[in-house]
N, CA, C and O atoms as a Tinker XYZ file with bonds, in Angstrom:
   332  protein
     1  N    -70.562000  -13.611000 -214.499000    73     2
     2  CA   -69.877000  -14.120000 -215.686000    64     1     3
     3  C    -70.716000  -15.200000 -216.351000    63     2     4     5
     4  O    -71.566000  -15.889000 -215.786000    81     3
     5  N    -70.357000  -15.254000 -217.640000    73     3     6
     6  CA   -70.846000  -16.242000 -218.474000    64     5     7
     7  C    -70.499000  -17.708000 -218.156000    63     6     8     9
     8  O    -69.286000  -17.897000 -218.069000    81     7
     9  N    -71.230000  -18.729000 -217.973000    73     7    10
    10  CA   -71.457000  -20.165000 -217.636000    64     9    11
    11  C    -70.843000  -20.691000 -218.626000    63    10    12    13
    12  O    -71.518000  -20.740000 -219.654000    81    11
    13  N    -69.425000  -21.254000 -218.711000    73    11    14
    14  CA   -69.531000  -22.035000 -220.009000    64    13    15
    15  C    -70.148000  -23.472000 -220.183000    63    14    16    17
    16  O    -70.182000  -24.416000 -219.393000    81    15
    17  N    -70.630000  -23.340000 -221.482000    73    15    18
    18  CA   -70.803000  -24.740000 -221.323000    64    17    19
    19  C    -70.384000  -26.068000 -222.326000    63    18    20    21
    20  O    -70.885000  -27.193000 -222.338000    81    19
    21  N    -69.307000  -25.525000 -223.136000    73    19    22
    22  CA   -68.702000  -26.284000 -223.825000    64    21    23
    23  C    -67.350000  -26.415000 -224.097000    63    22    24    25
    24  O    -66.707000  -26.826000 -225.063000    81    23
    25  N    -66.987000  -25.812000 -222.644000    73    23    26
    26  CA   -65.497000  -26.383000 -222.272000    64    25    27
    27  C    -64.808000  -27.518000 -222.979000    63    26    28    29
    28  O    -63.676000  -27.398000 -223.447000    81    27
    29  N    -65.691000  -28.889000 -223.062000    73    27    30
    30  CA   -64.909000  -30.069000 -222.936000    64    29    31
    31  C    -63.640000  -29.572000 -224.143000    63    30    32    33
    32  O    -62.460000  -29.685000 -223.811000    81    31
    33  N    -64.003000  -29.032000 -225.521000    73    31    34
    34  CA   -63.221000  -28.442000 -226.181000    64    33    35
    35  C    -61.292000  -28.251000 -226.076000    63    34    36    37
    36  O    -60.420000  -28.759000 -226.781000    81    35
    37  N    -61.213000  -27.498000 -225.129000    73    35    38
    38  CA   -60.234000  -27.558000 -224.387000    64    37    39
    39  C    -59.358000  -28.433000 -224.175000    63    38    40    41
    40  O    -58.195000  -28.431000 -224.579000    81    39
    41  N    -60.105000  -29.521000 -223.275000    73    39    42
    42  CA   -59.158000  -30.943000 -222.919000    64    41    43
    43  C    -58.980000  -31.678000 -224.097000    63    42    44    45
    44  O    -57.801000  -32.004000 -224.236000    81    43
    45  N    -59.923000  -32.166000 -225.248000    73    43    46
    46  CA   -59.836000  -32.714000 -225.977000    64    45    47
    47  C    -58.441000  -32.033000 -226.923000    63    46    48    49
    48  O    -57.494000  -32.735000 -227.277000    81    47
    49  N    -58.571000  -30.374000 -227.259000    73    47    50
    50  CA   -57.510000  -29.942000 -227.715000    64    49    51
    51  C    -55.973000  -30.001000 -227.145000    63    50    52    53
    52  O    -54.974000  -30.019000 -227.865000    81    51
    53  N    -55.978000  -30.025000 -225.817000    73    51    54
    54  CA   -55.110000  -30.190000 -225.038000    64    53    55
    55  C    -54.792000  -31.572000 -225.288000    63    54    56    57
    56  O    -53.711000  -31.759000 -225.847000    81    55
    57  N    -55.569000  -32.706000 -224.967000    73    55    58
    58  CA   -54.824000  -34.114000 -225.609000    64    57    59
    59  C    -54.640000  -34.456000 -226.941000    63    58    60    61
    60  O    -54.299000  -35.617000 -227.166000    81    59
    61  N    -54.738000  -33.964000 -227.541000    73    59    62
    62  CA   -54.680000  -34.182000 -229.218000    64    61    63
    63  C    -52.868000  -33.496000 -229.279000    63    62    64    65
    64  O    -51.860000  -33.992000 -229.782000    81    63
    65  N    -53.035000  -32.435000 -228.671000    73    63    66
    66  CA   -51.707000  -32.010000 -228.439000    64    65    67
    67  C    -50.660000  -32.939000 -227.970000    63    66    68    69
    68  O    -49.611000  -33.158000 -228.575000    81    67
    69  N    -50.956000  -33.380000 -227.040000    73    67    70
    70  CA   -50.127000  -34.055000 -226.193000    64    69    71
    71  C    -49.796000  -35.591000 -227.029000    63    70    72    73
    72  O    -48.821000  -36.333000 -226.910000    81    71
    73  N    -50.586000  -35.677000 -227.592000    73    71    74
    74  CA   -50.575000  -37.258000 -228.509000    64    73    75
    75  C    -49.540000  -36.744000 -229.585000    63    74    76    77
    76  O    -48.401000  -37.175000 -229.761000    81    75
    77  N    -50.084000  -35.885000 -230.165000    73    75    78
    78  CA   -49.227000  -35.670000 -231.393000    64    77    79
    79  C    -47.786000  -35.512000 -230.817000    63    78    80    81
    80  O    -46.865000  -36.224000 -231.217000    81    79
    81  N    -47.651000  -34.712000 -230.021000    73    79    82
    82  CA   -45.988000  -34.136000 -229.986000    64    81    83
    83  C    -45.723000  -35.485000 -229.237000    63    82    84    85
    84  O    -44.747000  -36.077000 -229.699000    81    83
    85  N    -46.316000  -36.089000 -228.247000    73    83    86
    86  CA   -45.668000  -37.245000 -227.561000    64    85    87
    87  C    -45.522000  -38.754000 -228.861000    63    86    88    89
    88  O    -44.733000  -39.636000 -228.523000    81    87
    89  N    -46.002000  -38.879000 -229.735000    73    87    90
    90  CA   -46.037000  -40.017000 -230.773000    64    89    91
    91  C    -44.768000  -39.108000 -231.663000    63    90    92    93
    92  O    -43.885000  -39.893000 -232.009000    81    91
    93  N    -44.480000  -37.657000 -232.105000    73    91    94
    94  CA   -43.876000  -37.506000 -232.760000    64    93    95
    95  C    -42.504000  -37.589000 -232.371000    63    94    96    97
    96  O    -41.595000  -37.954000 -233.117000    81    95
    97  N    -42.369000  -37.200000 -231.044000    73    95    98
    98  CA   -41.314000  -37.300000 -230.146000    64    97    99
    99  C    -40.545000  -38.988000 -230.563000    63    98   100   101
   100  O    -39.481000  -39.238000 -231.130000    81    99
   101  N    -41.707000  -39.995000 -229.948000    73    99   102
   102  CA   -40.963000  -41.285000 -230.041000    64   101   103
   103  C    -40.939000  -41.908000 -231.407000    63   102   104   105
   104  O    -40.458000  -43.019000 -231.630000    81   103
   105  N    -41.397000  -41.254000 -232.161000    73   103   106
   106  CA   -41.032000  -41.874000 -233.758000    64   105   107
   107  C    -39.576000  -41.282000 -233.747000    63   106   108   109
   108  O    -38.610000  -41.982000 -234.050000    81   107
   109  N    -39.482000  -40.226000 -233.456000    73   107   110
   110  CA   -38.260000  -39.776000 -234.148000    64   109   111
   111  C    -37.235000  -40.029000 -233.537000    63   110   112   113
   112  O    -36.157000  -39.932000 -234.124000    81   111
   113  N    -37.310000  -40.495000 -231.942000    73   111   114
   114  CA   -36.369000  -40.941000 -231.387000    64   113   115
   115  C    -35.716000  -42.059000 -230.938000    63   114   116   117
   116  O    -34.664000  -42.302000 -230.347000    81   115
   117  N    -37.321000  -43.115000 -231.720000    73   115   118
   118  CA   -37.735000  -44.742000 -231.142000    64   117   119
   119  C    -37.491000  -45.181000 -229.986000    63   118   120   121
   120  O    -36.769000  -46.042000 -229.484000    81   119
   121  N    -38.356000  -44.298000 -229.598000    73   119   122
   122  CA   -38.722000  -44.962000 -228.180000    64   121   123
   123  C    -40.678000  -45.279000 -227.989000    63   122   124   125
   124  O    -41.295000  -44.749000 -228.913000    81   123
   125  N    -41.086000  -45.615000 -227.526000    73   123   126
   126  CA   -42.616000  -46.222000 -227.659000    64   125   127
   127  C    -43.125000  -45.619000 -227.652000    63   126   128   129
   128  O    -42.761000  -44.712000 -226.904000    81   127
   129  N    -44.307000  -45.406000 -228.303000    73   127   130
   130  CA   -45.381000  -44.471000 -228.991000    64   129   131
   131  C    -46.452000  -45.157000 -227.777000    63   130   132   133
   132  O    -46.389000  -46.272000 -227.260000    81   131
   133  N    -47.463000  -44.022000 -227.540000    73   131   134
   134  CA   -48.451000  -44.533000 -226.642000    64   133   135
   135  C    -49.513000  -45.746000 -227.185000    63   134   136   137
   136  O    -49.953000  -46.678000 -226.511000    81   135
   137  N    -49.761000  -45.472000 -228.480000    73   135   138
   138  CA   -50.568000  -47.106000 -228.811000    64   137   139
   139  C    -49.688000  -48.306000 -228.681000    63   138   140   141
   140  O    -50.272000  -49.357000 -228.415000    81   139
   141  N    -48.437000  -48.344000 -228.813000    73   139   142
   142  CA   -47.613000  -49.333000 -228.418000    64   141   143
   143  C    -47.392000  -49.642000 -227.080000    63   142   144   145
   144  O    -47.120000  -50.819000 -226.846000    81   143
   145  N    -47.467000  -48.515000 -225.729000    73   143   146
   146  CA   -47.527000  -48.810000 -224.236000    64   145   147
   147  C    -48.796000  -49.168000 -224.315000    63   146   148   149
   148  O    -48.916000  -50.217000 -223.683000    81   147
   149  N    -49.801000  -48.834000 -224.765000    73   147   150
   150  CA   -51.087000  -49.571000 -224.783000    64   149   151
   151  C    -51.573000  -50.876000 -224.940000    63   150   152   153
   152  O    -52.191000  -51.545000 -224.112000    81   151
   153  N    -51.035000  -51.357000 -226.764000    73   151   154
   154  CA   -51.214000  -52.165000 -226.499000    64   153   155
   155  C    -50.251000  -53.300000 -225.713000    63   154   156   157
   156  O    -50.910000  -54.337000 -225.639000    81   155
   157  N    -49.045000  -53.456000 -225.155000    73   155   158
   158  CA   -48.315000  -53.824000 -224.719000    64   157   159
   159  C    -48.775000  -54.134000 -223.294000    63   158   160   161
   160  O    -48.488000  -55.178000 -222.707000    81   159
   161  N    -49.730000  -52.846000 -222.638000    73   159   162
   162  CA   -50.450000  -53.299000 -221.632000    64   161   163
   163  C    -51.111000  -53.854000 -221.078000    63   162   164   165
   164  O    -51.067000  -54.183000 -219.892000    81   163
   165  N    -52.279000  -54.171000 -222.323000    73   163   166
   166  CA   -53.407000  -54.830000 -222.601000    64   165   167
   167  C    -53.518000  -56.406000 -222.595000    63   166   168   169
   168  O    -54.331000  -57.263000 -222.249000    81   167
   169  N    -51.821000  -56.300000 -223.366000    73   167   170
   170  CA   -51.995000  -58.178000 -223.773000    64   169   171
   171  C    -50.834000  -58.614000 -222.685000    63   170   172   173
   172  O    -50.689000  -59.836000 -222.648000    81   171
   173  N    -50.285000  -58.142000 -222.114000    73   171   174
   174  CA   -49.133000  -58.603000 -220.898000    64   173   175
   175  C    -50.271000  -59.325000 -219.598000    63   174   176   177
   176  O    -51.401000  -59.006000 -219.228000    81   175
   177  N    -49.441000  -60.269000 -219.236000    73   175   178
   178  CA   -50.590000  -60.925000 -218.072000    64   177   179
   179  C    -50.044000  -60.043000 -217.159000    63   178   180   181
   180  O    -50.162000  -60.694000 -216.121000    81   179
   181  N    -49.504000  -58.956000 -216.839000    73   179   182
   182  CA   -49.247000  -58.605000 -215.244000    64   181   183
   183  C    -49.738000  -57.117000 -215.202000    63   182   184   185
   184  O    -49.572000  -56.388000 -214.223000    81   183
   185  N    -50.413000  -56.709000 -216.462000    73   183   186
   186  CA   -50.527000  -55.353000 -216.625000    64   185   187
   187  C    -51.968000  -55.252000 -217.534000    63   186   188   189
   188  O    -52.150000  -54.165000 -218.083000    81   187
   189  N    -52.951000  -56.252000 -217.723000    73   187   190
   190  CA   -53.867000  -56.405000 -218.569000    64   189   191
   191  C    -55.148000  -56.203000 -217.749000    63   190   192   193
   192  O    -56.034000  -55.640000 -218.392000    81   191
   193  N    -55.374000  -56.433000 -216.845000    73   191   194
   194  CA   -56.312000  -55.929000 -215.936000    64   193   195
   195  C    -56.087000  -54.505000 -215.557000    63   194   196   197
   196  O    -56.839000  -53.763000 -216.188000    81   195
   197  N    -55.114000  -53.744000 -214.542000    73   195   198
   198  CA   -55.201000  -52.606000 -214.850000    64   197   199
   199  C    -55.333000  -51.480000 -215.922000    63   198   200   201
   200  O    -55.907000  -50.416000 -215.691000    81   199
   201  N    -54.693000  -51.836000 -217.242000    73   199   202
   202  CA   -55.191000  -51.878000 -218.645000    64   201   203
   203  C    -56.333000  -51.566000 -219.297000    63   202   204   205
   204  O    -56.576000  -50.619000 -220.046000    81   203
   205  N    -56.966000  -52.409000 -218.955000    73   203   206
   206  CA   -58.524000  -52.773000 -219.295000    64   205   207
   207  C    -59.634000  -51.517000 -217.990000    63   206   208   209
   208  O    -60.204000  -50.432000 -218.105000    81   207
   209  N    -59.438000  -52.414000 -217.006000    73   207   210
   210  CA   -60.039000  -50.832000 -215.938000    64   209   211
   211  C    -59.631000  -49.637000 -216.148000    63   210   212   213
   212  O    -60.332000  -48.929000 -215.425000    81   211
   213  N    -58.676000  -48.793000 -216.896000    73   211   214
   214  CA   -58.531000  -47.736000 -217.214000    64   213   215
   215  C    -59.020000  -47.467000 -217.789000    63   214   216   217
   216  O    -59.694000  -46.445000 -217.662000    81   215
   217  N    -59.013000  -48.378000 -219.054000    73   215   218
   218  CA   -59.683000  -48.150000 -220.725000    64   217   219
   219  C    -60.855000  -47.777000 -220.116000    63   218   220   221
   220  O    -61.203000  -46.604000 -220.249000    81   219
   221  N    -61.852000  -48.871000 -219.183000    73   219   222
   222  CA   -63.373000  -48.880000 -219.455000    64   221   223
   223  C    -63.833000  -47.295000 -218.203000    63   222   224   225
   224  O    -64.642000  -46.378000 -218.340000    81   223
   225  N    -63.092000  -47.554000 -217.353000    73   223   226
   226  CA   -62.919000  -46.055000 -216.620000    64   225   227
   227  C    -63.313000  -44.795000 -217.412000    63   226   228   229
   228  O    -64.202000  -43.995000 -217.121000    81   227
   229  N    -62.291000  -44.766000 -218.710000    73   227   230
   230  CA   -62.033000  -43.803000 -219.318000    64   229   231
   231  C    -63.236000  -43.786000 -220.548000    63   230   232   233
   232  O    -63.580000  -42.657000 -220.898000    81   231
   233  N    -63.786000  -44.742000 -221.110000    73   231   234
   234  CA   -64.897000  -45.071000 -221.914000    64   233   235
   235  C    -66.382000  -44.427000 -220.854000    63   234   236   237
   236  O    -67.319000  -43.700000 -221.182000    81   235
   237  N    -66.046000  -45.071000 -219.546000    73   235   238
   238  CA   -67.285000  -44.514000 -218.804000    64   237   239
   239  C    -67.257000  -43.262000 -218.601000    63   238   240   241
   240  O    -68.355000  -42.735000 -218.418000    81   239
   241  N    -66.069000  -42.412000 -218.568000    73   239   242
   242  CA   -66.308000  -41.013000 -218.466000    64   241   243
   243  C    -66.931000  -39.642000 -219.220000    63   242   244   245
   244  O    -67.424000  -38.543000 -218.967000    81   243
   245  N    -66.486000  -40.656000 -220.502000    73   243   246
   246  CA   -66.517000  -40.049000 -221.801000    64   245   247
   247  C    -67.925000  -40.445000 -222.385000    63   246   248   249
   248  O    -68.278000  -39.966000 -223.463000    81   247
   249  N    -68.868000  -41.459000 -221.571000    73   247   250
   250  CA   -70.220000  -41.448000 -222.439000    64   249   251
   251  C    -71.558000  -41.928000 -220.999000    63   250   252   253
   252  O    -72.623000  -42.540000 -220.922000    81   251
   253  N    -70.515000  -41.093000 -219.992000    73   251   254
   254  CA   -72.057000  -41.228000 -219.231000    64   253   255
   255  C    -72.734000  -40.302000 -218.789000    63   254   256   257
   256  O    -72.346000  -39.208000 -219.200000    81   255
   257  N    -73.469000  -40.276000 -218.215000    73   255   258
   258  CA   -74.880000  -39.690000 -218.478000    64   257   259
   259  C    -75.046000  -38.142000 -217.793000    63   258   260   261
   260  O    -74.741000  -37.773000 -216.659000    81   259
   261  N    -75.836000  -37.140000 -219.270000    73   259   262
   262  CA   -75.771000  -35.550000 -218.206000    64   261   263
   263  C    -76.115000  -35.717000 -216.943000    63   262   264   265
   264  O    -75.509000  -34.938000 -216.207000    81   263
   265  N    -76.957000  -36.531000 -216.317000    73   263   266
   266  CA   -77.393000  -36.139000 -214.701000    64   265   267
   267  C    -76.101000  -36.596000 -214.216000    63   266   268   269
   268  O    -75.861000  -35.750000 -213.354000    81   267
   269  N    -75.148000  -37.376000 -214.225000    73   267   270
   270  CA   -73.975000  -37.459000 -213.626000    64   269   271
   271  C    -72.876000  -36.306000 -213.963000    63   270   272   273
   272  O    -71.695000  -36.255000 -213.617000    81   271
   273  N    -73.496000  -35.566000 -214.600000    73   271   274
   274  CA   -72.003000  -33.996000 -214.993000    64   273   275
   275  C    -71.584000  -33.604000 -213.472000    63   274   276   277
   276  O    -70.453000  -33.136000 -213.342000    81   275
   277  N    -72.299000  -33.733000 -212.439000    73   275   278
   278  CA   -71.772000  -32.853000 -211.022000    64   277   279
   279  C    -70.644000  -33.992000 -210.669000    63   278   280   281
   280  O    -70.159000  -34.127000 -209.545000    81   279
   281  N    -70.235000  -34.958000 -212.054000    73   279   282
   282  CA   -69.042000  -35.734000 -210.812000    64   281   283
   283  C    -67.854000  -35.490000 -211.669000    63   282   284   285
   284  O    -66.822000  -36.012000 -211.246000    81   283
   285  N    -67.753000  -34.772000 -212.851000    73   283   286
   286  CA   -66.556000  -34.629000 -213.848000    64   285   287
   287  C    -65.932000  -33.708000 -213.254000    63   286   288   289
   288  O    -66.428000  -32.650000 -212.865000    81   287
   289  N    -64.774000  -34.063000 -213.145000    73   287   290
   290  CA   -64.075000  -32.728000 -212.381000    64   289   291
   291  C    -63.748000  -31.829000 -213.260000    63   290   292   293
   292  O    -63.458000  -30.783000 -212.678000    81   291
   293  N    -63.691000  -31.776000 -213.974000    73   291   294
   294  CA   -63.839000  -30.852000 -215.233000    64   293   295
   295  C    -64.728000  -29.736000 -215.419000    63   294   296   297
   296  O    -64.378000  -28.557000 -215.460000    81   295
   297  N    -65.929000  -30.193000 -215.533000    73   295   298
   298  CA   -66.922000  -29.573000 -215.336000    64   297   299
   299  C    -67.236000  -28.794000 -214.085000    63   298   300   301
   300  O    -67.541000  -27.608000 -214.213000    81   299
   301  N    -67.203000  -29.233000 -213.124000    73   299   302
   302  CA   -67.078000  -28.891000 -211.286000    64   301   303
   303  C    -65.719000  -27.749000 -211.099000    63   302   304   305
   304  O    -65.897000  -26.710000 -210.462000    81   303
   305  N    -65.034000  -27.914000 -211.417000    73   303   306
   306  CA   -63.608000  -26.740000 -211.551000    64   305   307
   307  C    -64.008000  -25.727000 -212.699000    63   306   308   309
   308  O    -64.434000  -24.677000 -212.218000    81   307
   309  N    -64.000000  -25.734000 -213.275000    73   307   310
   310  CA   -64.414000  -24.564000 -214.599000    64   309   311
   311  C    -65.934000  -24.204000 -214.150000    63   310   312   313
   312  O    -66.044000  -22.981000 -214.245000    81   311
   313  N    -67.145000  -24.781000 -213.699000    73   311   314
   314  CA   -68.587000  -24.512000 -213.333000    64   313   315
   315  C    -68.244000  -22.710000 -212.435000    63   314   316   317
   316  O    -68.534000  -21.532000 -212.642000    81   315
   317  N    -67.276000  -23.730000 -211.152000    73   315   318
   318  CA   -67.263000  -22.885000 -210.479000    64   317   319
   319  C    -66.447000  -21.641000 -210.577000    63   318   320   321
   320  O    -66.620000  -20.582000 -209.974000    81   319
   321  N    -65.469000  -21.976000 -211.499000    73   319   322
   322  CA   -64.560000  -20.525000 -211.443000    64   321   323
   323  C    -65.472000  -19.628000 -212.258000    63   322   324   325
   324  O    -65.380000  -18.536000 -211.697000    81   323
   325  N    -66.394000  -19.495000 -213.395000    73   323   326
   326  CA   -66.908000  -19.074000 -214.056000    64   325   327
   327  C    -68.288000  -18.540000 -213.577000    63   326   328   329
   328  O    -69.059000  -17.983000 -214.360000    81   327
   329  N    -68.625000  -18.768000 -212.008000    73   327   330
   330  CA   -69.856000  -18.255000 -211.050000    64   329   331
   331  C    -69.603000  -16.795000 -210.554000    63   330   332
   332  O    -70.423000  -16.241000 -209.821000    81   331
């Protein structure tokens, strides 16, 4: 089988999904929209450190380096079903 190699596609479509219907959900029902649990997280002293290590977690995943691709599980699950 064919190797894909531009999966990431997928997840990104898959969360774009999930943002939209989950932000449209709490507008319409007012209950908190995820930039509001966000920032709410960020600036709270008991929840601003875990907060922040997610964010930069999630910043490091999203811009580090091809020789590190064998650690995205993403990549490693789809690599292999597609062998």
């Amino acid at each position: 089988m064919k190797k894909i190699e531009k999966h990431g596609i997928l997840g990104w479509f898959a969360t774009a999904v999930v943002v939209i219907a989950y932000d449209y959900w709490a507008m319409s029902s007012r209950h908190q929209t995820m930039s509001t649990a966000f920032k709410n997280g960020l600036f709270r002293k008991t929840t601003s450190v875990p907060t922040f290590v997610g964010w930069a977690v999630l910043t490091w995943h999203l811009f580090h380096p091809p020789s590190l691709r064998k650690t995205d599980l993403f990549s490693i699950i789809l690599d292999r079903k597609n062998n």
